[in-house]
C-alpha positions as CSV (number, residue, x, y, z in Angstrom):
1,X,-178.2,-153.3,201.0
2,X,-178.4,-152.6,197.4
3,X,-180.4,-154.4,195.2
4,X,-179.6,-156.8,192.6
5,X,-178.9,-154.8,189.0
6,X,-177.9,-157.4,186.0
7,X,-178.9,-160.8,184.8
8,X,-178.0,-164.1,186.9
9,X,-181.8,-165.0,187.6
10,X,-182.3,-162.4,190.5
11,X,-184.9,-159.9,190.4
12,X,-183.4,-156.6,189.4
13,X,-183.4,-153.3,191.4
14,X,-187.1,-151.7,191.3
15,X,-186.7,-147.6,190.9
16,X,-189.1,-145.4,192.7
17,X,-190.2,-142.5,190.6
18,X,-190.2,-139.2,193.2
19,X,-193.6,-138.0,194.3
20,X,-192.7,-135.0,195.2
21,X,-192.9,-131.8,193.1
22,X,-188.7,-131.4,193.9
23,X,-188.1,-134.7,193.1
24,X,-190.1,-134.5,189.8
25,X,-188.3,-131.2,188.8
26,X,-184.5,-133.1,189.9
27,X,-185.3,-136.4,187.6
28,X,-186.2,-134.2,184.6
29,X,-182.9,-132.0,185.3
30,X,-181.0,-135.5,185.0
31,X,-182.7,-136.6,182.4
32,X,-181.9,-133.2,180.5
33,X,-178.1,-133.2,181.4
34,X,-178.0,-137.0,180.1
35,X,-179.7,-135.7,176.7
36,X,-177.2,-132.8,176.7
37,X,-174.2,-135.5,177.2
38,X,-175.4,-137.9,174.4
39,X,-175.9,-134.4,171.8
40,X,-172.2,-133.6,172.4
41,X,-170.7,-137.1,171.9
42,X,-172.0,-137.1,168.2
43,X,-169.5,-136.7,165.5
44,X,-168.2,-133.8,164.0
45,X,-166.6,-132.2,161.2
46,X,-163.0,-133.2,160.5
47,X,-161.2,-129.4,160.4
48,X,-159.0,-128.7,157.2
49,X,-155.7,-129.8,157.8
50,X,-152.9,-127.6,157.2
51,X,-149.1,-128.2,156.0
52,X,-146.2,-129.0,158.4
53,X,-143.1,-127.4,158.3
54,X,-139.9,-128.4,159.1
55,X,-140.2,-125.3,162.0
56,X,-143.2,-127.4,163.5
57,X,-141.4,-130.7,163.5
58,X,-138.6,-128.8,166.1
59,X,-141.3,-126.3,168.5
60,X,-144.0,-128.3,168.3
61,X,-142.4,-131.2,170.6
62,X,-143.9,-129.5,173.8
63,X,-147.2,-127.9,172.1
64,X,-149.9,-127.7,174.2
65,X,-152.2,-130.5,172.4
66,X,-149.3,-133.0,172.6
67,X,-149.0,-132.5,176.3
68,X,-152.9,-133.3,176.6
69,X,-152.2,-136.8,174.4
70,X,-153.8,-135.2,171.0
71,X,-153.0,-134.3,167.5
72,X,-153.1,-130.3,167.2
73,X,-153.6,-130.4,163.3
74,X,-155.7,-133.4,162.9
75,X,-158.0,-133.5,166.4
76,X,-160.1,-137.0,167.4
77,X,-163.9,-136.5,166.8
78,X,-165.5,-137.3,170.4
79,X,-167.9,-140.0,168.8
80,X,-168.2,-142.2,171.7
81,X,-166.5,-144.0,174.2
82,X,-165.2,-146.9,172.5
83,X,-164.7,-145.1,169.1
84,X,-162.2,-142.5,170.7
85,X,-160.2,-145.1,172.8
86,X,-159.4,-146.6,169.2
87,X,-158.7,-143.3,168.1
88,X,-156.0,-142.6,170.9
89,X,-154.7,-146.4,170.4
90,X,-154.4,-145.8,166.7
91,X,-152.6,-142.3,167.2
92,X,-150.0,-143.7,169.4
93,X,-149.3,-146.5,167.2
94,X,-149.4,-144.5,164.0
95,X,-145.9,-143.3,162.3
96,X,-146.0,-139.6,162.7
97,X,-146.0,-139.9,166.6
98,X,-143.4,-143.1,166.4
99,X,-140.9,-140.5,164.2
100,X,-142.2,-137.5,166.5
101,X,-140.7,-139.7,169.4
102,X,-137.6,-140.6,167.6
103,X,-137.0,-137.5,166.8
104,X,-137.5,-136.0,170.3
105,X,-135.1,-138.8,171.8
106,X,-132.7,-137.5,169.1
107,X,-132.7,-134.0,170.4
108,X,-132.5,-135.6,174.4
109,X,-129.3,-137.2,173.2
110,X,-127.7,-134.1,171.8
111,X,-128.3,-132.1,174.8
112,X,-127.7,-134.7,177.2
113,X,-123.4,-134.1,177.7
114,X,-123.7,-130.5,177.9
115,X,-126.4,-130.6,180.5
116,X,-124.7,-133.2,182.6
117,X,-121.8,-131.2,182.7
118,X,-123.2,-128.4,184.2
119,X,-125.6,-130.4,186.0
120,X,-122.5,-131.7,188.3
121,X,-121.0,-128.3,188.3
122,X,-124.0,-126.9,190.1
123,X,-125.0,-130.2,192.1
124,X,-121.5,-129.7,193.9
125,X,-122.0,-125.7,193.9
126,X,-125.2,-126.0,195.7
127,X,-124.7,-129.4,197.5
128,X,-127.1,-131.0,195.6
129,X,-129.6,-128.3,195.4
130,X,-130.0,-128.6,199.4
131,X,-128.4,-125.1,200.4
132,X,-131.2,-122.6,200.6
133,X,-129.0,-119.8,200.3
134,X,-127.9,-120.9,196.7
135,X,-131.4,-122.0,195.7
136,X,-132.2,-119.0,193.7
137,X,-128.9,-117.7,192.4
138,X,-128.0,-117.9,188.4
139,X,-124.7,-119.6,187.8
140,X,-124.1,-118.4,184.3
141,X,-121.0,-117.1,183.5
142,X,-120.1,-113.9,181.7
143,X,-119.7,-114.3,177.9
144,X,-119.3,-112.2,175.3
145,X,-122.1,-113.7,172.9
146,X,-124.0,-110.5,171.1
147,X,-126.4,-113.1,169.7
148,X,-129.8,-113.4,172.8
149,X,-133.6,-113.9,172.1
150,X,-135.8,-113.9,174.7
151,X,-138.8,-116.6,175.4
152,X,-141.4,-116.8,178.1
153,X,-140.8,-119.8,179.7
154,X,-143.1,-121.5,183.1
155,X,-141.0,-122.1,185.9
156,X,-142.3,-124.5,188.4
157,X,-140.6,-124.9,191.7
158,X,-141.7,-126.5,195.1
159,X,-143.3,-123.2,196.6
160,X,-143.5,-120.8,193.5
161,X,-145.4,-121.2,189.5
162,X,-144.6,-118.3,187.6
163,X,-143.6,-117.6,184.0
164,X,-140.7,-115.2,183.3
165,X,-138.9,-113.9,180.1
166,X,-136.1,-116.4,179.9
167,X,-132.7,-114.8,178.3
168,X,-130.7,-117.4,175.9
169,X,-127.9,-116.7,173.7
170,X,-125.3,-119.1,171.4
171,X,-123.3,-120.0,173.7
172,X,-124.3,-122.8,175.6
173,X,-128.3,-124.5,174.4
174,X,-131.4,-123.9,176.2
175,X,-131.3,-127.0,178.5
176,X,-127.7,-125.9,179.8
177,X,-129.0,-122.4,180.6
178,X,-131.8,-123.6,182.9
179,X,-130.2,-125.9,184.6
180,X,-128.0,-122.8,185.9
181,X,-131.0,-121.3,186.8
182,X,-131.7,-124.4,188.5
183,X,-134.5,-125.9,186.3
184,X,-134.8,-128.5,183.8
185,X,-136.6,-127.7,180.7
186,X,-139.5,-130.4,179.8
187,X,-138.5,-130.4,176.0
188,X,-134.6,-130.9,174.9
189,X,-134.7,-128.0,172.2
190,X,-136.6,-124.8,173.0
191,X,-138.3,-125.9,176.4
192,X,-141.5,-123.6,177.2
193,X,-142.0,-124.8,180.4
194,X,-139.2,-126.0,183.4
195,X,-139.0,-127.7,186.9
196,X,-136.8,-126.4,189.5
197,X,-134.1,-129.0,189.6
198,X,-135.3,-129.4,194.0
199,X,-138.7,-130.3,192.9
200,X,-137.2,-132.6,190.3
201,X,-134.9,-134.6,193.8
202,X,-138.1,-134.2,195.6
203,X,-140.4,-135.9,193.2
204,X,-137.7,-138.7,193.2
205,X,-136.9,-139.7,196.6
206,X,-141.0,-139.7,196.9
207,X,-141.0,-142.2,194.0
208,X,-138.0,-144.6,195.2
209,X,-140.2,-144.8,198.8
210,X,-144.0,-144.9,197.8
211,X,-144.1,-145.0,193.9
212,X,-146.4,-142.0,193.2
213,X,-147.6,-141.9,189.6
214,X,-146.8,-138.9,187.2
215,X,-149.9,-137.9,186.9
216,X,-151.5,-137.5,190.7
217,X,-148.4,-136.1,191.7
218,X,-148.4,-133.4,188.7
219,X,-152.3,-132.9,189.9
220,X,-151.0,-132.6,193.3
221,X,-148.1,-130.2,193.4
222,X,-150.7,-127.7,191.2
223,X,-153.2,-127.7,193.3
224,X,-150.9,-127.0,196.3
225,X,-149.3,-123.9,193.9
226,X,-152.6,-122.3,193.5
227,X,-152.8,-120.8,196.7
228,X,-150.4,-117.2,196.1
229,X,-149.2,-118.4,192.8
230,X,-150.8,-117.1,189.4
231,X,-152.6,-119.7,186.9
232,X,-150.9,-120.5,184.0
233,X,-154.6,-120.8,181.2
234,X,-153.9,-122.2,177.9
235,X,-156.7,-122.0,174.6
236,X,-158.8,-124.5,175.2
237,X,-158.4,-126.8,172.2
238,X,-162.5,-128.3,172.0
239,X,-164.1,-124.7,172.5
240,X,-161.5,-123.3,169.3
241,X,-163.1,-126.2,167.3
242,X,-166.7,-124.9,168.2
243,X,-165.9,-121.2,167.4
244,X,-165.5,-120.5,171.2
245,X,-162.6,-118.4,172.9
246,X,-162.0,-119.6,176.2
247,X,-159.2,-120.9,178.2
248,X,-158.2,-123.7,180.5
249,X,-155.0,-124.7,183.2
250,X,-152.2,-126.3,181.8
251,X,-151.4,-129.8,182.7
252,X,-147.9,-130.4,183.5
253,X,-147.7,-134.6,183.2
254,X,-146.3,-134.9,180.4
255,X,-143.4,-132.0,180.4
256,X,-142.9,-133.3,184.0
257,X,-142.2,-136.7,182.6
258,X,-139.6,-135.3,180.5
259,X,-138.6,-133.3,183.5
260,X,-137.7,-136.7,185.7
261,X,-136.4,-138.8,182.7
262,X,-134.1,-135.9,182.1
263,X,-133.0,-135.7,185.9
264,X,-132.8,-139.8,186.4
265,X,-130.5,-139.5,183.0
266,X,-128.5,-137.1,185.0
267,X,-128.1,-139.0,187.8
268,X,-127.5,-142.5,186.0
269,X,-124.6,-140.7,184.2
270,X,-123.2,-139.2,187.5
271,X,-123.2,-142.8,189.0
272,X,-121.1,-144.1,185.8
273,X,-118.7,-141.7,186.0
274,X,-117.9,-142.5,189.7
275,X,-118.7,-146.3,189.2
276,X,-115.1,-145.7,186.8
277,X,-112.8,-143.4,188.8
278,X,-113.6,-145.6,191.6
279,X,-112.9,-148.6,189.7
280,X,-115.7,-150.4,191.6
281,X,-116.3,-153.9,191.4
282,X,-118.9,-156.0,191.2
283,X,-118.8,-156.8,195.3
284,X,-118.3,-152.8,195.7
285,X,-121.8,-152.7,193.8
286,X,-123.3,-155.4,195.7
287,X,-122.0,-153.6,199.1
288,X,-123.5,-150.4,198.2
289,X,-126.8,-152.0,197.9
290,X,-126.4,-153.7,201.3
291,X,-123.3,-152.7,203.5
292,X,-124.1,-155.2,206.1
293,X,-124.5,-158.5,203.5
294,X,-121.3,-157.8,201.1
295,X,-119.2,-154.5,203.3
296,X,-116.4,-155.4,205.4
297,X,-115.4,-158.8,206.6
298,X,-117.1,-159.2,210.5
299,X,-114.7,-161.8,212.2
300,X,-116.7,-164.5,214.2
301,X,-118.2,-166.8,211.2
302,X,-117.8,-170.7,212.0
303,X,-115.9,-172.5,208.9
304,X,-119.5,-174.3,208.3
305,X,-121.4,-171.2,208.2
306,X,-122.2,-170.1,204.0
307,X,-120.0,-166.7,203.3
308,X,-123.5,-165.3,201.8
309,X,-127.3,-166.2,202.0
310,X,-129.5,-164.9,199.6
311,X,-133.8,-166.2,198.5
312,X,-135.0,-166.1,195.2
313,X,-139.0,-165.9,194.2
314,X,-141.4,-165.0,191.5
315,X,-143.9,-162.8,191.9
316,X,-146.8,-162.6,189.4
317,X,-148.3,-159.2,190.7
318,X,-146.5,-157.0,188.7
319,X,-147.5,-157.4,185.3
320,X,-147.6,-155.1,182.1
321,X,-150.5,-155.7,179.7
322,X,-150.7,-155.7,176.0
323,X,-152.4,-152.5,175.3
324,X,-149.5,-150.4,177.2
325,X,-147.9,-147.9,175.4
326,X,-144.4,-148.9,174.2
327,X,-144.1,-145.6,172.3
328,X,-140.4,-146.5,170.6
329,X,-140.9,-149.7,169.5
330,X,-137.3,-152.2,171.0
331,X,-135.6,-148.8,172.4
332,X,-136.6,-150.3,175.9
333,X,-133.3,-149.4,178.3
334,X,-132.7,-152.2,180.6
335,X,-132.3,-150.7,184.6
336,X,-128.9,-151.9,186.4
337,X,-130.8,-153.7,188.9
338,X,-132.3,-155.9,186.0
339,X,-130.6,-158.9,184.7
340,X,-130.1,-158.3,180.7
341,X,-132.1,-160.9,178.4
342,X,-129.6,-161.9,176.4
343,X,-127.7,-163.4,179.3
344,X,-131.2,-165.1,180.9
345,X,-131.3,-166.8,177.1
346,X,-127.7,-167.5,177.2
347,X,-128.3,-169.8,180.6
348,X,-131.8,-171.3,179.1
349,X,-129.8,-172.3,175.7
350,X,-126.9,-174.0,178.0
351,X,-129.0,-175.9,179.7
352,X,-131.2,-176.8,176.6
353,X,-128.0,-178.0,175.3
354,X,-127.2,-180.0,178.5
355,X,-131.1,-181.4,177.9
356,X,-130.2,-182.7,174.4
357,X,-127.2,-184.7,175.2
358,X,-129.1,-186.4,178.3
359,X,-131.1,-189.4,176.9
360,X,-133.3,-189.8,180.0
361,X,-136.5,-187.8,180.6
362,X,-136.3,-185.2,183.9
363,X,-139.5,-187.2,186.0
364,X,-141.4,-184.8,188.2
365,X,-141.4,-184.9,191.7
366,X,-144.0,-184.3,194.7
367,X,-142.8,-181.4,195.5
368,X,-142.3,-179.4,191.9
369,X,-145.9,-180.3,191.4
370,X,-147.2,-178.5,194.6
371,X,-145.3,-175.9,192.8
372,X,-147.9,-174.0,190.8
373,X,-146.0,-171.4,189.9
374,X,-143.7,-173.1,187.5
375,X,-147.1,-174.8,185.8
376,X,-147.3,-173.4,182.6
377,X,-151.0,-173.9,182.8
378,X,-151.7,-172.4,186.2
379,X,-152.0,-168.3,184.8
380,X,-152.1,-169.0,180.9
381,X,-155.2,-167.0,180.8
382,X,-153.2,-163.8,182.2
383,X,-150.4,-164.4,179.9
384,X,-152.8,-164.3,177.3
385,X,-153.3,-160.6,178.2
386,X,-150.0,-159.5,179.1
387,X,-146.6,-159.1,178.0
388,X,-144.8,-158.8,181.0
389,X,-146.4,-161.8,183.3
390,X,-144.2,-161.0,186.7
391,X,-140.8,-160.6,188.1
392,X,-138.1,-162.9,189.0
393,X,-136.0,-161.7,192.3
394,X,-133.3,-162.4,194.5
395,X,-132.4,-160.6,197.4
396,X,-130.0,-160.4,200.1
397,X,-130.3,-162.0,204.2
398,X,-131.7,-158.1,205.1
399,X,-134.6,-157.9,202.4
400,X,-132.5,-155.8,199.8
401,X,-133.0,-156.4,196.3
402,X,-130.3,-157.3,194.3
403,X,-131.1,-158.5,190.7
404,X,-134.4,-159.0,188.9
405,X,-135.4,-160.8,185.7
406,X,-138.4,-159.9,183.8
407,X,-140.9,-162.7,183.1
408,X,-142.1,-162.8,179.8
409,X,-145.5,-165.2,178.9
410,X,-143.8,-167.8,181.3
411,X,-143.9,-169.1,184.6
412,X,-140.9,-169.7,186.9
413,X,-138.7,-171.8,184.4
414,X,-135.6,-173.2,185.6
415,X,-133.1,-171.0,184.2
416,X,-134.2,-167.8,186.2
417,X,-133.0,-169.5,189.6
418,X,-129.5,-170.7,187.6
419,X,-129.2,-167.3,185.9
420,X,-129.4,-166.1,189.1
421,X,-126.8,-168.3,190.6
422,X,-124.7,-168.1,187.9
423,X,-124.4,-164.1,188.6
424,X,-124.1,-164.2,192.0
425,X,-121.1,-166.9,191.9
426,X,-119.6,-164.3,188.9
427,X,-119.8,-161.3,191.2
428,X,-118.3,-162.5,194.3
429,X,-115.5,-164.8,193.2
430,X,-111.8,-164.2,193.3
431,X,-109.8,-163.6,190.3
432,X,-110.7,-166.9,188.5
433,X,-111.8,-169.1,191.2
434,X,-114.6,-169.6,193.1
435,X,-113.8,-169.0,197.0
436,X,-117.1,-167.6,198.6
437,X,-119.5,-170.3,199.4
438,X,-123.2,-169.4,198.9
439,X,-126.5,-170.7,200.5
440,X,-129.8,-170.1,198.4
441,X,-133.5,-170.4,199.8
442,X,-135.9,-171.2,196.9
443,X,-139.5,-172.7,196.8
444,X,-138.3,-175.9,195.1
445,X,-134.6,-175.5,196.0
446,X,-134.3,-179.6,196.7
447,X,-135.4,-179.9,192.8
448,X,-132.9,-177.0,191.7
449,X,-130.6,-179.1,193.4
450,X,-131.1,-182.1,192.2
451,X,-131.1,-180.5,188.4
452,X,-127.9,-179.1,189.0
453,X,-126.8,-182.2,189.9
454,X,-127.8,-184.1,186.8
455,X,-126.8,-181.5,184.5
456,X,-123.5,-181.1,185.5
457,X,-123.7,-177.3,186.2
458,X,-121.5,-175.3,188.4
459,X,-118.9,-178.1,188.6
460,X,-116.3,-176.4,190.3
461,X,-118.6,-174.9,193.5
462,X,-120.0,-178.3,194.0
463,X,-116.2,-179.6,193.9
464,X,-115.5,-177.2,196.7
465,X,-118.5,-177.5,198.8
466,X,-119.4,-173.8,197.9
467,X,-123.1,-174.5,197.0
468,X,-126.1,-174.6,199.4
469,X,-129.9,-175.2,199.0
470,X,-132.7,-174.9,201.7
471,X,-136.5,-174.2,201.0
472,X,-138.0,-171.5,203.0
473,X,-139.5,-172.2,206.0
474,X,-143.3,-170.5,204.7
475,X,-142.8,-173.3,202.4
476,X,-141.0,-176.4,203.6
477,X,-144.2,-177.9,205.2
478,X,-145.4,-178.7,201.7
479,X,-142.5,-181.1,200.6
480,X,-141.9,-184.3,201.4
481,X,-140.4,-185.4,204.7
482,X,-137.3,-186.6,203.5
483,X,-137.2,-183.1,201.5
484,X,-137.8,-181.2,205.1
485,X,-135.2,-182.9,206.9
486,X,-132.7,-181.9,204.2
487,X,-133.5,-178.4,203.3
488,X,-135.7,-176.9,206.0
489,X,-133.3,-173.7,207.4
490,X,-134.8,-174.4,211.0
491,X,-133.3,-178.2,210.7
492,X,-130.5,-177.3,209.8
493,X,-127.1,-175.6,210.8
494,X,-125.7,-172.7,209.4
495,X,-128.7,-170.7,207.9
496,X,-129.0,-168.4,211.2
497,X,-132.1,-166.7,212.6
498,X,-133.7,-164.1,210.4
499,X,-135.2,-160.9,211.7
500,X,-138.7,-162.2,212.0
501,X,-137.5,-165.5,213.7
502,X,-135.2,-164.5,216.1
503,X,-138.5,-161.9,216.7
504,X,-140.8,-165.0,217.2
505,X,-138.7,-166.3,219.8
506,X,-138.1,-163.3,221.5
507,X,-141.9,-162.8,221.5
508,X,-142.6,-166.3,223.1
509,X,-140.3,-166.0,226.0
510,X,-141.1,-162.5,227.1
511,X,-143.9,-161.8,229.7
512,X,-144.3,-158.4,228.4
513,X,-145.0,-159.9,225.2
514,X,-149.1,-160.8,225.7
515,X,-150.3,-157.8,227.1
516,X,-148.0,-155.6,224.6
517,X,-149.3,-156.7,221.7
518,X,-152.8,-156.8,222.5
519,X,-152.4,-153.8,224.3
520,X,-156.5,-152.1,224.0
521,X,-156.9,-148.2,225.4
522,X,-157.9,-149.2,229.3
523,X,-154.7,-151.6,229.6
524,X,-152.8,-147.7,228.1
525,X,-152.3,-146.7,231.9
526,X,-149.8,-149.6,232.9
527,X,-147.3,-149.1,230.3
């Protein structure tokens, strides 16, 4: 075992010094590199900065420096550690690169209608980029445009890297005539490097199943094009400033960002479309996230039996701290699956209303205090360090997700679960009335209840029997007894058996169950 290094009134680590003459000869080599390593942190001379031009402002969105997170005019001086994190900090929340990002989203927008029309063109050409015979043919049409440049540009794909002299004319932009190439440019204007629009699907489905990060994946798919592909070396920015010539690999992260936001756009606008020529509803939505819950009617459901059972949690693990880059300030685009602010703070104004007008003072129970999650006071110290404290969830009786709030500096107050409520009663009832009953499984659904209740909210489904609380079973055993007997799903009718219940049973009345699961390699030969 290691020994102790630091203060806390241990004795710290004692470090031999080598005896031998290699050991000697290895420390002093350490000792030199470290010297070597503190020489090269030490400031330097600020080069002269030069104009920019209104020609810079357009090219230089995907210039080499920007793609590596620096200023190519003005590079940071490596001082130290601490000094050039407040360098980078201060560069991304400086002006020029909030207008350079404004400005690039500006050009995204322009090119966006163009591309997605002959995005879908090719998609249903190719069947979605997955017929190999069509995977390298060029879709552009004849034209009679006399006006073409030429530009080198890097096409990426998911088995070749190569850089080839790209043809462009007037006719269509730069973004249109990759994509009928079957890439998408990483820069809206004059793109310089593209991704094969099959590395682009790839890349996504991979994300939507194990959430790689840009960057390892970027790292990844170059290190697997190395082998038979040539290197694509850029000028390597720190040996220029040193009077050096040398050259280093590109890095693809941040062109490949652009890449996926592009493709994602694509996508997002494809699903609108068809969203409106189907005229989908909301139940059409909500059945396309889970055929099984909200598809077609299945006959056999007893008149007691809730039309739809859906749990709501929190969950304070996914958090978003302070210092993370918001790089447009309040251009954040809210996903579909996420419920929109304004209508979370519509429901927590309604019910502060309600709150006003009720002289009485809401006592809390037993069970809200067992709770902690809606205790303000329970992860204030995170909150202190994050904007985005955790997510707010509901999902259907097969574990699909089907809205989300964002939980801002809070804990679980009461108007996520009613904003949830509230949606779910808007999105399955008929024409102006409520028909479809609901059952919900919450922590503390006997005091969600019993607000309800005394607030006078959802009148009309309480009228009609069409609202149900239980608490789930993982936490029932915590309330009160009275509160079990009431709202415990396995006391209760009409709440089913769950996929992990109806296993547990299974599993406790099956002989094969005992030496199955704890089945070791000389008990292998019997089954």
């Amino acid at each position: 075992m290691r020994g102790f290094e630091g203060e806390g009134g241990k004795r710290q680590r004692r470090r031999r010094n080598p005896t031998t003459t290699e050991g000697v000869a290895f420390l002093q080599e350490i000792e030199r590199g470290s010297q070597q390593i503190s020489q090269t942190l030490q400031p330097l001379s600020a080069p002269a900065s030069r104009n920019h031009t209104q020609i810079d402002q357009i090219h230089g969105l995907e210039d080499i420096s920007y793609e590596m997170g620096l200023d190519a005019h003005n590079p940071p001086a490596p001082e130290s550690t601490n000094q050039r994190v407040q360098q980078l900090i201060t560069y991304l929340q400086g002006k020029d690169y909030i207008q350079r990002k404004i400005l690039e989203e500006e050009h995204w927008e322009e090119v966006y209608e163009q591309m997605f029309l002959h995005f879908y063109e090719c998609s249903n050409k190719t069947s979605a980029r997955g017929n190999t015979s069509n995977w390298n043919y060029d879709w552009k049409a004849a034209c009679e445009c006399n006006q073409t440049r030429q530009r080198p540009v890097v096409l990426i794909d998911i088995l070749t890297r190569k850089q080839e002299m790209v043809t462009f004319c007037n006719c269509t932009n730069d973004q249109v005539r990759l994509i009928q190439m079957g890439y998408i440019g990483g820069s809206p204007k004059y793109p310089r490097t593209a991704f094969s629009i099959r590395l682009l699907r790839f890349h996504h489905i991979l994300w939507k199943h194990s959430a790689v990060p840009m960057s390892p994946f970027s790292k990844a798919i170059d290190k697997f094009l190395d082998s038979h592909n040539p290197l694509i070396l850029v000028p390597n920015k720190s040996n220029i400033i040193n009077g050096n010539s040398s050259y280093t690999t590109r890095e693809w992260r941040k062109t490949l960002s652009s890449a996926v936001d592009a493709f994602r756009e694509m996508n997002q606008q494809e699903k609108l479309i068809t969203d409106k020529m189907l005229n989908a509803s909301a139940m059409d939505r909500l059945a396309e996230i889970c055929p099984k819950s909200y598809g077609p009617h299945v006959p056999g459901k007893r008149h007691d039996e809730p039309d739809y059972i859906v749990c709501m949690d929190g969950n304070f693990q996914h958090q978003r701290h302070l210092k993370a880059s918001v790089e447009i300030p309040n251009s954040v685009k809210t996903p579909s699956i996420f419920v929109e602010p304004h209508e979370v703070e519509r429901m927590e104004r309604r019910l502060n209303r309600e709150m006003d007008q009720q002289t009485g003072i809401d006592s809390v129970d037993r069970c809200t205090q067992q709770h902690t999650a809606a205790n303000d006071s329970c992860t204030a110290a995170t909150w202190r360090e994050c904007d985005e404290t955790g997510l707010f969830g509901m999902a259907c009786w097969h574990d699909q997700i089907l809205n989300l709030i964002n939980i801002v500096q809070s804990g679980e107050k009461y108007h996520f679960p009613l904003t949830m409520i509230n949606r779910m009663f808007e999105n399955t009832k008929d024409g102006e009335s409520y028909t479809k009953s609901l059952a919900f499984l919450y922590d503390i659904g006997c005091n969600i209840e019993k607000g309800i209740i005394r607030r006078n909210q959802f009148m009309q489904p309480q009228d009609n029997n069409l609202l149900k609380f239980g608490t789930s079973v993982f936490h029932a055993y915590v309330h009160q007894w009275s509160c079990q007997l009431r709202y415990n799903p396995r006391l209760n009718e009409g709440w089913g058996m769950s996929d992990a219940t109806l296993g547990s049973y299974d599993s406790s009345n099956s002989i094969v169950t005992v030496p199955y699961r704890f089945l070791v390699r000389y008990r292998c030969r019997y089954w």
